[in-house]
PDB file with one MODEL, atoms N, CA, C and O in Angstrom:
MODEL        1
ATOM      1  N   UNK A   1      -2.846 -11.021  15.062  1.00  0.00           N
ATOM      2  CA  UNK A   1      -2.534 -10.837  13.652  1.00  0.00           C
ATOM      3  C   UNK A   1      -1.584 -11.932  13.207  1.00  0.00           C
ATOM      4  O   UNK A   1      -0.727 -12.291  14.014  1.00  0.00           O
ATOM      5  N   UNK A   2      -1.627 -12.366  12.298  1.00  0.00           N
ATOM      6  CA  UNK A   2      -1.133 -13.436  11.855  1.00  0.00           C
ATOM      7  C   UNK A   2      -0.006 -12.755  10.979  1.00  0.00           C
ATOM      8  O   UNK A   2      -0.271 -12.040  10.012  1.00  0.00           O
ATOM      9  N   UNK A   3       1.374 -13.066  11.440  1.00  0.00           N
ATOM     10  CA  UNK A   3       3.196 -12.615  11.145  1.00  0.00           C
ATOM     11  C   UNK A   3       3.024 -12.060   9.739  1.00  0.00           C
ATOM     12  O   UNK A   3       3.377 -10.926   9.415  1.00  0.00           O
ATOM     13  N   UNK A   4       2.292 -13.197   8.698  1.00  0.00           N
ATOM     14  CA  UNK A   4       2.526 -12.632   7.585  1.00  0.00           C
ATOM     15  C   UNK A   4       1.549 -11.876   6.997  1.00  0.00           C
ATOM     16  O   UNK A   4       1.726 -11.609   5.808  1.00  0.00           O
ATOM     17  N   UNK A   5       0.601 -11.481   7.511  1.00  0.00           N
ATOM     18  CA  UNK A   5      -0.268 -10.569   7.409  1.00  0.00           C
ATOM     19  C   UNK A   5       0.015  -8.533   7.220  1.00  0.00           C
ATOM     20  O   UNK A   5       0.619  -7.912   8.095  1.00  0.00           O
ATOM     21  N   UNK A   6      -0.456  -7.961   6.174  1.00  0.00           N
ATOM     22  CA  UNK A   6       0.173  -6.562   6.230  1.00  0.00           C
ATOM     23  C   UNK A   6      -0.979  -5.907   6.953  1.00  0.00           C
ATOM     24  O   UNK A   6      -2.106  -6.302   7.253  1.00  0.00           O
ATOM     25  N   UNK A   7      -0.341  -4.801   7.131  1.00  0.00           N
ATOM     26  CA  UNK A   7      -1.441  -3.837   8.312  1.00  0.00           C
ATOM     27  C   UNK A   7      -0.620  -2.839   7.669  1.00  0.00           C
ATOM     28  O   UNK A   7       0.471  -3.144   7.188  1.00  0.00           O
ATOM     29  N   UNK A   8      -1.175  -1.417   7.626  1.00  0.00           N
ATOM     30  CA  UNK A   8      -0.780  -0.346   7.387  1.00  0.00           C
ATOM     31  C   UNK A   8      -0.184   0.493   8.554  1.00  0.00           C
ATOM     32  O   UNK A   8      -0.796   1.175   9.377  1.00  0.00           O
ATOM     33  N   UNK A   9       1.201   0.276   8.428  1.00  0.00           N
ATOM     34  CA  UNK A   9       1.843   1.474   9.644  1.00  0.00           C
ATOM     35  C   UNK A   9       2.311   2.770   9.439  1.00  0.00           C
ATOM     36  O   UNK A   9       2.733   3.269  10.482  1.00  0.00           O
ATOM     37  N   UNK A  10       2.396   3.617   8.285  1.00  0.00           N
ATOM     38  CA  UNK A  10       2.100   4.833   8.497  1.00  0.00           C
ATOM     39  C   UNK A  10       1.568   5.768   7.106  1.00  0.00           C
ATOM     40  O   UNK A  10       1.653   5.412   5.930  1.00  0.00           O
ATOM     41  N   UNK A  11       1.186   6.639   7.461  1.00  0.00           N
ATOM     42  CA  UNK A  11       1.202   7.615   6.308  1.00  0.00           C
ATOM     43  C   UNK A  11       1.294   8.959   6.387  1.00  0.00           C
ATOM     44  O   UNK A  11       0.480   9.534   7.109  1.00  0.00           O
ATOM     45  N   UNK A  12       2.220   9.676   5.723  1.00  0.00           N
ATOM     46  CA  UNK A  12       2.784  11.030   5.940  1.00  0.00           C
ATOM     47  C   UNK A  12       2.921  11.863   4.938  1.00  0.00           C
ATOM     48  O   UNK A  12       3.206  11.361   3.852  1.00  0.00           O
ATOM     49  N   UNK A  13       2.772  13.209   5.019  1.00  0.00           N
ATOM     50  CA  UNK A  13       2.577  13.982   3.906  1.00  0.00           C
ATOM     51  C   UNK A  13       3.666  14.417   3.415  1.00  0.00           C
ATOM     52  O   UNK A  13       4.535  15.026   4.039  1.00  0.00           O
ATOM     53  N   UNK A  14       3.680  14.056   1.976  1.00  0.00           N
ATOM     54  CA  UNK A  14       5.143  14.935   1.685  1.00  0.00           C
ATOM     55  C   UNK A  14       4.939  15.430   0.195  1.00  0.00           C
ATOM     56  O   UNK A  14       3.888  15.363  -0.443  1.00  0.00           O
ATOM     57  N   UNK A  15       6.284  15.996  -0.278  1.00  0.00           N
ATOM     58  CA  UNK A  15       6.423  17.210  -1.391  1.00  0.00           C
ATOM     59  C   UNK A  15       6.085  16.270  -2.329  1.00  0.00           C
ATOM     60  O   UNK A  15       6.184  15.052  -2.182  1.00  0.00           O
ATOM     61  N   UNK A  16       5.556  17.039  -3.605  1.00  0.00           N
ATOM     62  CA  UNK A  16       5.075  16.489  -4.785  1.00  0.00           C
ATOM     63  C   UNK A  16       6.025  16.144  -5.673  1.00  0.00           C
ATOM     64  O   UNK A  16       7.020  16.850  -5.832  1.00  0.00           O
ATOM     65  N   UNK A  17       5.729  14.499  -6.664  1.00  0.00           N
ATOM     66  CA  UNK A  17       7.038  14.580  -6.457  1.00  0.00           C
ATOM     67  C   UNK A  17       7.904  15.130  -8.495  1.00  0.00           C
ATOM     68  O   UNK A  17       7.246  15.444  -9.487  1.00  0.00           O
ATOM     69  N   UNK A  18       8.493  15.093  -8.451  1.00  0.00           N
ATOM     70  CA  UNK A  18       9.137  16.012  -9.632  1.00  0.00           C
ATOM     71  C   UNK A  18       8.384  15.579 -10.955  1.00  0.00           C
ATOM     72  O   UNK A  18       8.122  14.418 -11.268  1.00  0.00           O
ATOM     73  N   UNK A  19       8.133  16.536 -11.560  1.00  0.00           N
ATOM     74  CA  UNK A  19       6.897  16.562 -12.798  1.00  0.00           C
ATOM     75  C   UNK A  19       5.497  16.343 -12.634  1.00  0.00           C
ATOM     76  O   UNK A  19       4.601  16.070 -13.433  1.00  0.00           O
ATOM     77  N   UNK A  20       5.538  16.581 -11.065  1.00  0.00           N
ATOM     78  CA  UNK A  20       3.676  16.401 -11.127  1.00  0.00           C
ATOM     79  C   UNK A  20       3.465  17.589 -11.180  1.00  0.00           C
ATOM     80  O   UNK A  20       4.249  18.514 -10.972  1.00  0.00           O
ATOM     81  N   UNK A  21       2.248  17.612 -11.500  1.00  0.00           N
ATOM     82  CA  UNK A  21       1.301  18.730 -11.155  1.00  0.00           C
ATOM     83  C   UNK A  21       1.087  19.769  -9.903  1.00  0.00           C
ATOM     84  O   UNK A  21       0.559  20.880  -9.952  1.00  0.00           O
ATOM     85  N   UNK A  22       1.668  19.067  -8.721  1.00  0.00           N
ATOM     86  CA  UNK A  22       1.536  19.259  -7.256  1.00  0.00           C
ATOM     87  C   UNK A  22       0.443  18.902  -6.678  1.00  0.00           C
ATOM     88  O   UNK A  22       0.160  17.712  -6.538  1.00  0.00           O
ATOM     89  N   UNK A  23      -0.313  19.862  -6.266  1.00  0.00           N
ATOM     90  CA  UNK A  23      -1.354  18.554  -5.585  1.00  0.00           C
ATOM     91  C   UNK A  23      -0.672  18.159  -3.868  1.00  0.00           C
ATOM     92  O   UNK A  23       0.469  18.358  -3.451  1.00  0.00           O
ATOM     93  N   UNK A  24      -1.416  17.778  -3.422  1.00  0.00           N
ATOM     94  CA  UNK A  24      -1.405  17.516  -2.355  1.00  0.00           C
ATOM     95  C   UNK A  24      -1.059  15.717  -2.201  1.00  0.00           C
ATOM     96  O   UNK A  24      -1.869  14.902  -2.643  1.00  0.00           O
ATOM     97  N   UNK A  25       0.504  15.197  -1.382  1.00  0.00           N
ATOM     98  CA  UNK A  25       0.958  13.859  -1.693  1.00  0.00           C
ATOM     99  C   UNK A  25       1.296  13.118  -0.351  1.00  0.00           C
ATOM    100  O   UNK A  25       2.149  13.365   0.501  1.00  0.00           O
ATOM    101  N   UNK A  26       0.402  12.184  -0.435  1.00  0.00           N
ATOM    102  CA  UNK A  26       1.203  11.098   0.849  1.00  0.00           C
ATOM    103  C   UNK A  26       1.852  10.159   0.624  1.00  0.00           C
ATOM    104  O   UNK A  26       1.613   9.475  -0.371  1.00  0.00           O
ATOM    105  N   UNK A  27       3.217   9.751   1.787  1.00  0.00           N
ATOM    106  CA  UNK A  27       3.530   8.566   1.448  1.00  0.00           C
ATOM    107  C   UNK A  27       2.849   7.446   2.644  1.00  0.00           C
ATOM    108  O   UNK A  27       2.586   7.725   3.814  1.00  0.00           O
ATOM    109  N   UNK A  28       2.641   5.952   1.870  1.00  0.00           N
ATOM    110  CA  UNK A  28       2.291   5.059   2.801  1.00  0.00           C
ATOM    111  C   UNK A  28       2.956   4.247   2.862  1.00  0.00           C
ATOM    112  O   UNK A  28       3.516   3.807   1.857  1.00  0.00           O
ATOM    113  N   UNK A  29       3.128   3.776   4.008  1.00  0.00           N
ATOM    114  CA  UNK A  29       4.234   1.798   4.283  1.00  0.00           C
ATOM    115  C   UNK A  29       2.706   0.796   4.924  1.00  0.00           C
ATOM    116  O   UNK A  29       2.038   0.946   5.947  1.00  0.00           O
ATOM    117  N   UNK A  30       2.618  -0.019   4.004  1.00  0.00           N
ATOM    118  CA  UNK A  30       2.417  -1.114   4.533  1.00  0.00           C
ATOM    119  C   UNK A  30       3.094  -2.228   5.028  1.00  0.00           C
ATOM    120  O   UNK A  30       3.680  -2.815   4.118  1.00  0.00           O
ATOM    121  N   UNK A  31       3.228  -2.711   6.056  1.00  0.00           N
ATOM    122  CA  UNK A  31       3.855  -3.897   6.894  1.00  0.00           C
ATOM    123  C   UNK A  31       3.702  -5.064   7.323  1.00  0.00           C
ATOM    124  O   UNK A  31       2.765  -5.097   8.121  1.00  0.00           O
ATOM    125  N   UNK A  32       4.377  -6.436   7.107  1.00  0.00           N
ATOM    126  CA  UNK A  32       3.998  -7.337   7.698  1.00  0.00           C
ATOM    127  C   UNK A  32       4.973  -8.044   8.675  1.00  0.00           C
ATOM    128  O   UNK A  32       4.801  -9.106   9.274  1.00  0.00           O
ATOM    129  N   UNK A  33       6.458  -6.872   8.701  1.00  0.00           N
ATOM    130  CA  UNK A  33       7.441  -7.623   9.794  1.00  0.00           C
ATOM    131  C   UNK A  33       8.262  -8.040   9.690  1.00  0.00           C
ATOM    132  O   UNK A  33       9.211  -8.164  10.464  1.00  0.00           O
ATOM    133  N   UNK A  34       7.963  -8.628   7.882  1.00  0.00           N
ATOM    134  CA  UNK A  34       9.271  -9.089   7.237  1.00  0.00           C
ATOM    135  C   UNK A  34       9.504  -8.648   5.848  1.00  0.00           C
ATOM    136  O   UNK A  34      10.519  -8.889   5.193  1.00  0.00           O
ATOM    137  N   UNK A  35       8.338  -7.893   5.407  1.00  0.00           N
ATOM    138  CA  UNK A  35       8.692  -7.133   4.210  1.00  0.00           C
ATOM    139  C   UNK A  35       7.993  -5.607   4.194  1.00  0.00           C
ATOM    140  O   UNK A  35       7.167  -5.380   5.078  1.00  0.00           O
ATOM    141  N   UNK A  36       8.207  -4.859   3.503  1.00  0.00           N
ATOM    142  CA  UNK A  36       7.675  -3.184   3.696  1.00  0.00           C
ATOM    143  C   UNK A  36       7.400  -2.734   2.225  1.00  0.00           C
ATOM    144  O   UNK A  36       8.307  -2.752   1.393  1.00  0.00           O
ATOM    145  N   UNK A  37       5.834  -2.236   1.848  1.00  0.00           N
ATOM    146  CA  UNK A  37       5.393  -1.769   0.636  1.00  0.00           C
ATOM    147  C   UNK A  37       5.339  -0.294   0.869  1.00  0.00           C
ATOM    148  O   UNK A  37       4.720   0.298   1.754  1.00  0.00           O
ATOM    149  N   UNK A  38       6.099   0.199  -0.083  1.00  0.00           N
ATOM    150  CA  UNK A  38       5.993   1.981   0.151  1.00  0.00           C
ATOM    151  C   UNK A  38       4.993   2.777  -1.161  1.00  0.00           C
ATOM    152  O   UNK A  38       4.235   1.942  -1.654  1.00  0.00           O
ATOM    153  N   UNK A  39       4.959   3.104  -1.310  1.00  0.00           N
ATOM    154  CA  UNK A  39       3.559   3.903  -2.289  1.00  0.00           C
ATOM    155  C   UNK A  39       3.804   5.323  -1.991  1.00  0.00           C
ATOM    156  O   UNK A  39       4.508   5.632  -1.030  1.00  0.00           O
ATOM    157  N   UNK A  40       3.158   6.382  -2.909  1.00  0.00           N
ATOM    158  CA  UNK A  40       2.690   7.599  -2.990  1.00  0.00           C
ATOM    159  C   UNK A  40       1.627   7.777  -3.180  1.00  0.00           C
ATOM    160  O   UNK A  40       1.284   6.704  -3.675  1.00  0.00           O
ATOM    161  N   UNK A  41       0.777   8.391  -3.152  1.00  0.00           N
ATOM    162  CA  UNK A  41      -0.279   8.918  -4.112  1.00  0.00           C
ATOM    163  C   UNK A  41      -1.038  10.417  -3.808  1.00  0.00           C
ATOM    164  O   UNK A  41      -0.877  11.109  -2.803  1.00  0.00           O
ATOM    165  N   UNK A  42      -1.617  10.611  -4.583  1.00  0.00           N
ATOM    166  CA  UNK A  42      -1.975  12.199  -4.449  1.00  0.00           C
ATOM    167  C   UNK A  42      -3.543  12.043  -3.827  1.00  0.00           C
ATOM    168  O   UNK A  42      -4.317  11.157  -4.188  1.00  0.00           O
ATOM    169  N   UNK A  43      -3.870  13.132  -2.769  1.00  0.00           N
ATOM    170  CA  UNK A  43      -5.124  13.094  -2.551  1.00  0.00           C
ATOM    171  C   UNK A  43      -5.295  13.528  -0.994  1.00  0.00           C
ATOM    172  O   UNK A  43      -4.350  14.069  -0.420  1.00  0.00           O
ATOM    173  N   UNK A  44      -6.391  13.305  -0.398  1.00  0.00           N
ATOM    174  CA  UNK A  44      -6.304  13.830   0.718  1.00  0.00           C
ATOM    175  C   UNK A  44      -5.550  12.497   1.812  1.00  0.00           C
ATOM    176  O   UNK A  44      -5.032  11.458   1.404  1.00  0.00           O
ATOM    177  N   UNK A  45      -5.667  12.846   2.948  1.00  0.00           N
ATOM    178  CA  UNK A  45      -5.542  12.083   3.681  1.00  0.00           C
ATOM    179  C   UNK A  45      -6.189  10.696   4.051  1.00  0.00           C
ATOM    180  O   UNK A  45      -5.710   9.590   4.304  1.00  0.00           O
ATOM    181  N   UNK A  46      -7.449  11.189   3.982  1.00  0.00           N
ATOM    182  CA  UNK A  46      -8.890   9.959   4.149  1.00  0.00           C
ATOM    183  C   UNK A  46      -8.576   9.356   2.686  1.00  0.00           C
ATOM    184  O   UNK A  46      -8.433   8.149   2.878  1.00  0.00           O
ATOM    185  N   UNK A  47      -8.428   9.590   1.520  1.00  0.00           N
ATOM    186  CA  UNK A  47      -8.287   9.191   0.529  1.00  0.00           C
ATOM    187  C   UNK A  47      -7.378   8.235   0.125  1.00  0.00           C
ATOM    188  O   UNK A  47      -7.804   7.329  -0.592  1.00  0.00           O
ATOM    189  N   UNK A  48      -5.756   8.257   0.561  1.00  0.00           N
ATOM    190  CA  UNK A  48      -5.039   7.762   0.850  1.00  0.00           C
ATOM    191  C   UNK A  48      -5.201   7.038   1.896  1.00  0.00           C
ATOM    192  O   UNK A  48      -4.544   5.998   1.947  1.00  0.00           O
ATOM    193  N   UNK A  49      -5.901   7.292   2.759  1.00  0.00           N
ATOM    194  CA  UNK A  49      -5.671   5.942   4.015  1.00  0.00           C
ATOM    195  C   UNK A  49      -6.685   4.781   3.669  1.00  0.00           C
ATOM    196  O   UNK A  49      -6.716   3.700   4.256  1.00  0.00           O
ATOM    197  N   UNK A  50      -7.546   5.181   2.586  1.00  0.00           N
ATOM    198  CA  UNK A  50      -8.708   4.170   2.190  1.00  0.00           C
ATOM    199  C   UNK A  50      -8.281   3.445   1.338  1.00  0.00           C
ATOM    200  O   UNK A  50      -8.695   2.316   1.074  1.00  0.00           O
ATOM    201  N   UNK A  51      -7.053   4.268   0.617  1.00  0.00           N
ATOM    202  CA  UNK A  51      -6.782   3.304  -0.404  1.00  0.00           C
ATOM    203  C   UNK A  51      -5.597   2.460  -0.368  1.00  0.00           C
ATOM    204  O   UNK A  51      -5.537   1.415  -1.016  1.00  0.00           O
ATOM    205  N   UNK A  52      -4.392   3.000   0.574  1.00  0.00           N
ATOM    206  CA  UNK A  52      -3.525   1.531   1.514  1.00  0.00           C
ATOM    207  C   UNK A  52      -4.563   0.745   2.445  1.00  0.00           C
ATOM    208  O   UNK A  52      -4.126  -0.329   2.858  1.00  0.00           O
ATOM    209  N   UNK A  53      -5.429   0.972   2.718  1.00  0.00           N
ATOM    210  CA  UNK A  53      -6.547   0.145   3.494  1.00  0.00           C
ATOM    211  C   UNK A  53      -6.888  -1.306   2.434  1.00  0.00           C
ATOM    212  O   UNK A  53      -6.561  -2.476   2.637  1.00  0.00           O
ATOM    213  N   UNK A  54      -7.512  -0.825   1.491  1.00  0.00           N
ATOM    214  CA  UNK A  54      -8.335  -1.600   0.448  1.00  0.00           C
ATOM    215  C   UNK A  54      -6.859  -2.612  -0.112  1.00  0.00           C
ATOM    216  O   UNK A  54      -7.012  -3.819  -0.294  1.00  0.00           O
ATOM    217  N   UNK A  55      -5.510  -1.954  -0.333  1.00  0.00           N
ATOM    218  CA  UNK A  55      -4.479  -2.886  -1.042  1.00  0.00           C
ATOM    219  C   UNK A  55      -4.093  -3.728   0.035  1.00  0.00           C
ATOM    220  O   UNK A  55      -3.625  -4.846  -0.179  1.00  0.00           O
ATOM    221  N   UNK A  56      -4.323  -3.077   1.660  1.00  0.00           N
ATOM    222  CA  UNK A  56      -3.955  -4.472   2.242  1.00  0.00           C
ATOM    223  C   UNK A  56      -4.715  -4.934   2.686  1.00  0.00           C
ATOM    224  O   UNK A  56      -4.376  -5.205   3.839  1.00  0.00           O
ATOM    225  N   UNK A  57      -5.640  -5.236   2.489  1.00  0.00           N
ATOM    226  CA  UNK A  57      -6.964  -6.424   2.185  1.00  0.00           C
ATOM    227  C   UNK A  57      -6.922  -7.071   1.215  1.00  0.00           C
ATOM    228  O   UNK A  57      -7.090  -8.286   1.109  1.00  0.00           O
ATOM    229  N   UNK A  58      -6.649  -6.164   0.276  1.00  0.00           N
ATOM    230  CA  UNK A  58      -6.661  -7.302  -0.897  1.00  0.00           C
ATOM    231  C   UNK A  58      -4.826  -7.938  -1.170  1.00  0.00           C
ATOM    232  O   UNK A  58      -4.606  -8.434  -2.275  1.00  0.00           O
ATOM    233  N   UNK A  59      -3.955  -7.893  -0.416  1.00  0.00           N
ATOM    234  CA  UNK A  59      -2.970  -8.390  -0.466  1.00  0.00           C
ATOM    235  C   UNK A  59      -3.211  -9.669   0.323  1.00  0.00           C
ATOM    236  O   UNK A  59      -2.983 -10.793  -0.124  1.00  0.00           O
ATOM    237  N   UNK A  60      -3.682  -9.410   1.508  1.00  0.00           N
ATOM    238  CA  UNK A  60      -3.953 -10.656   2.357  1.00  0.00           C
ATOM    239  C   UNK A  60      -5.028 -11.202   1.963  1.00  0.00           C
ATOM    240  O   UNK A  60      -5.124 -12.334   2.437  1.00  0.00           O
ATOM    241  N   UNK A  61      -5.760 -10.958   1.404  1.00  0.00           N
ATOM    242  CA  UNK A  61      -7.018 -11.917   1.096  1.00  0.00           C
ATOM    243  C   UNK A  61      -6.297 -12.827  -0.238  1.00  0.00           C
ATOM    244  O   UNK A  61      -6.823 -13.878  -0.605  1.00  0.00           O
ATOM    245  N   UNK A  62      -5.113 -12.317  -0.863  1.00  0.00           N
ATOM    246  CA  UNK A  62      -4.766 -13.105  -1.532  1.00  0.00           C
ATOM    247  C   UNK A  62      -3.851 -14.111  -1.226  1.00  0.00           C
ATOM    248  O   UNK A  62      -3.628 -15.189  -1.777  1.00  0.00           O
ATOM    249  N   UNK A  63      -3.375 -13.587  -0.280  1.00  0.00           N
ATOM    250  CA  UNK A  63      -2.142 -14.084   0.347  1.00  0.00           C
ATOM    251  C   UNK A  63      -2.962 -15.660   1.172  1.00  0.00           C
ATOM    252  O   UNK A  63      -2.329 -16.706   1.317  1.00  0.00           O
ATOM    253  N   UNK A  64      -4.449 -15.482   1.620  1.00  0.00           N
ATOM    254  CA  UNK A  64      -4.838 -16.445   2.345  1.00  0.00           C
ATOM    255  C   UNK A  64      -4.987 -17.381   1.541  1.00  0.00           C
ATOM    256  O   UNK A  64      -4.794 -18.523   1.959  1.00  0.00           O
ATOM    257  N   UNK A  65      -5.345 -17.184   0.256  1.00  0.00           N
ATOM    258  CA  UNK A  65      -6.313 -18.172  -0.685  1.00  0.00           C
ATOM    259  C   UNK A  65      -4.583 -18.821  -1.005  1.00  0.00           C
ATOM    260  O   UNK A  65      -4.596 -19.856  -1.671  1.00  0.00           O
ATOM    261  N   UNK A  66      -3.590 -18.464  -0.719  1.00  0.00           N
ATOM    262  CA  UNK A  66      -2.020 -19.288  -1.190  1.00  0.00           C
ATOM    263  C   UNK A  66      -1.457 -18.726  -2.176  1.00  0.00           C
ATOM    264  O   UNK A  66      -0.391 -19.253  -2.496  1.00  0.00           O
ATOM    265  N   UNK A  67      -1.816 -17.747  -2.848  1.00  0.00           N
ATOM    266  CA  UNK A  67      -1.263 -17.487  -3.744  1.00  0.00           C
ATOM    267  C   UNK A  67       0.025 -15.953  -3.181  1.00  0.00           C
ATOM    268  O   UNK A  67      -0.260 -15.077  -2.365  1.00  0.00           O
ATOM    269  N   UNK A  68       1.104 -16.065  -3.791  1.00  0.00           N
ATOM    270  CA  UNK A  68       2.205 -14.820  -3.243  1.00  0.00           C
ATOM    271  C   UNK A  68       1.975 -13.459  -3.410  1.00  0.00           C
ATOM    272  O   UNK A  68       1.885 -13.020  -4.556  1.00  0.00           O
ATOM    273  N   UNK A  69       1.853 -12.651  -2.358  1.00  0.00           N
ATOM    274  CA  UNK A  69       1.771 -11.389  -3.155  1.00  0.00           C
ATOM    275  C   UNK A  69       2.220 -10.790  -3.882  1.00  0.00           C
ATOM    276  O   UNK A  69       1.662  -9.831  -4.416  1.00  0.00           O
ATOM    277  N   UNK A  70       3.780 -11.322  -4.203  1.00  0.00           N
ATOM    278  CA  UNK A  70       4.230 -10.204  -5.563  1.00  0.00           C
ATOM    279  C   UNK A  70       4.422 -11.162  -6.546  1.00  0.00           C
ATOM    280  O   UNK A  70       5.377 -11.064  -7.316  1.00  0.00           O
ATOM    281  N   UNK A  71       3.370 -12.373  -6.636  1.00  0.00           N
ATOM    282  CA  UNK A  71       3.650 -13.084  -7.917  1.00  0.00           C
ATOM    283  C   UNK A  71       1.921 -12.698  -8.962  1.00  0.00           C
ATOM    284  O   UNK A  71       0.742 -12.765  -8.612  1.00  0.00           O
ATOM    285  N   UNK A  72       2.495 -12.357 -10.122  1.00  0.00           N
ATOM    286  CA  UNK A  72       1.574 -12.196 -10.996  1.00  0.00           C
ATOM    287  C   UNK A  72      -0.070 -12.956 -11.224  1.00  0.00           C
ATOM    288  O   UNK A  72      -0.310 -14.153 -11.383  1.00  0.00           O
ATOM    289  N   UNK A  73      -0.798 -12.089 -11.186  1.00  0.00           N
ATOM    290  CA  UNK A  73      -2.174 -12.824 -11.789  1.00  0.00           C
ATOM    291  C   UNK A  73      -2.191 -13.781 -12.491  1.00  0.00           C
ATOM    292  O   UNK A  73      -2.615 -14.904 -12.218  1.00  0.00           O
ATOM    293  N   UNK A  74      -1.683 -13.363 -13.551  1.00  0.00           N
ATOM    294  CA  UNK A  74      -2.043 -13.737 -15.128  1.00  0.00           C
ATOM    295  C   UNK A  74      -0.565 -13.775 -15.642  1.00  0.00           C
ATOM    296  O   UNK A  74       0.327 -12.979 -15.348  1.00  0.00           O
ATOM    297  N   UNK A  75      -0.486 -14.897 -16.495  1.00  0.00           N
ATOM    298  CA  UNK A  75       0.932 -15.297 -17.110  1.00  0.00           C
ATOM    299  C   UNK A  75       0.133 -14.903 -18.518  1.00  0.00           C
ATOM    300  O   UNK A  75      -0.989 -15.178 -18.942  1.00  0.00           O
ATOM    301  N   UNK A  76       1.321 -14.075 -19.073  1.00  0.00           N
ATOM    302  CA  UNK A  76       1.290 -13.416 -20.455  1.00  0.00           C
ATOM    303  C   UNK A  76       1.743 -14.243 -21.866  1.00  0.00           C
ATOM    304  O   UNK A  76       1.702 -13.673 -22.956  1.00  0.00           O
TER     305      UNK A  76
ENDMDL
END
């Protein structure tokens, strides 16, 4: 794996969080070693793991083409 590359290291279920609806909530960390993306989202498990799956693909697929991951698409 290449250092700056993210991989998803965990996801865990926790309480809903104040003014939702409830629902069923995970949290996820994505990782690359030197920085950590944390997220929520509501849904099942498989649901949530597909969908920190898909953001870190598409973080590194952006990240390959040179461009930063937390720098904007599109200038406004």
């Amino acid at each position: 794996m290449n250092p700056a590359s993210f991989s998803m290291a965990t996801i865990e279920k926790v309480d809903a969080p104040a003014g939702s609806d409830g629902g069923t909530w995970y949290r996820y960390v994505i990782d690359n070693g030197k920085s950590a993306i944390t997220g929520y989202r509501q849904g099942s498990r498989e649901q949530v793991a597909r969908f920190a799956r898909d953001l870190t693909e598409n973080i590194n697929a952006r990240a390959a083409r040179g461009h930063s991951a937390w720098q904007p698409r599109q200038k406004k």
